[in-house]
N, C-alpha and C positions, 0 to 999 in steps of 0.2 A: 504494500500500500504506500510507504514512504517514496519507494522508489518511482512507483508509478508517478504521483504527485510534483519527485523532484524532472522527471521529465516531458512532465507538462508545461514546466516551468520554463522550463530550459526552449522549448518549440516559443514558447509566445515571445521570450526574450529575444528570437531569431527572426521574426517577423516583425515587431516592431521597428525599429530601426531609431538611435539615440537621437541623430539630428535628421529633421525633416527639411523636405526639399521643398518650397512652395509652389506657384506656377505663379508668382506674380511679380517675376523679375525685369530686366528692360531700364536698370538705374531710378536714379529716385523718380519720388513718386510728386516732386513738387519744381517751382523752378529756382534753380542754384539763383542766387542773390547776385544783383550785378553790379547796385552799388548806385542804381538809377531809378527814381521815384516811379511806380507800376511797374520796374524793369525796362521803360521805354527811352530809348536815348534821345538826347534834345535836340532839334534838325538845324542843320547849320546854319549860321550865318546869313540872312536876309533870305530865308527859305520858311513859307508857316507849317505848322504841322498839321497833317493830313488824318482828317477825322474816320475814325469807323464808321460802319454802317447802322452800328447798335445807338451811338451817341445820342443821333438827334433826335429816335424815339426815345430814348431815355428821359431827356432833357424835361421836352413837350409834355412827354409822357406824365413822369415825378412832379414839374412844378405845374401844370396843368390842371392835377389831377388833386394839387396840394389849395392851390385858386378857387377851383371848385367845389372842395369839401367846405372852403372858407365863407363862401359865398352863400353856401344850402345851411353851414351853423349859423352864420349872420341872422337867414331868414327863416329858421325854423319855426311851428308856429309852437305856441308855449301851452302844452299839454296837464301843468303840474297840478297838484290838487289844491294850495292856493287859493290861485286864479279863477280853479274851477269851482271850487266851493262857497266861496264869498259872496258871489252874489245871489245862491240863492238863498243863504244861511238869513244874510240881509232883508232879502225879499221876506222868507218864514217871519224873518222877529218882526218884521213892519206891519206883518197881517194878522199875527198875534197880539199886538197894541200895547207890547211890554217896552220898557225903558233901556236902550241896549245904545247908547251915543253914548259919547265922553260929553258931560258938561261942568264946564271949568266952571271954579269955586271964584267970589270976586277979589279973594284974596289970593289967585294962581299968576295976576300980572295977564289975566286976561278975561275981563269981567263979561264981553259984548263974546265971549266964545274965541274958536282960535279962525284966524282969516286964514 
């Protein structure tokens, strides 16, 4: 029984293999550093630099899209409960005939109510 076991041992140690070999070689996997801001060199001398294709969507695209988010917050309509509740809380106390105003005292420095 021992025997058997130490040569079981011994097979799987043979099939494993201590270092493995990947498939995902081909050098790094990133770009070496060149020392040039994106990696892009800067064009010479009374020459402008020549835009990609992705840029000017980008641009339009991002600050476009940043204009019009600004635009729909600016004018969104004002949903909150507030707003919505106030007036009829108002309307209820006015057709119940109860006392629900602030009325200044003539000693608050505002006898005739507040303007």
């Amino acid at each position: 029984m021992f025997a058997r076991s130490s040569v079981t041992i011994a097979r799987a140690a043979r099939r494993t293999p201590l270092v493995r070999a990947y498939a995902s070689g081909h050098g790094p996997s990133y770009n070496e550093p060149s020392g040039y801001l994106f990696g892009e060199k800067p064009p010479a001398p009374g020459t402008k630099r020549v835009k990609e294709s992705w840029e000017d969507i980008w641009y339009y695209g991002f600050y476009g899209s940043l204009v019009a988010f600004g635009v729909l917050y600016y004018f969104k309509p004002d949903h909150s409960v507030r707003n919505w509740a106030r007036p009829e809380a108002e309307k209820r106390l006015d057709e119940s005939g109860r006392e629900w105003r602030y009325k200044p005292t003539p000693y608050s420095g505002y006898p005739n109510g507040i303007p």
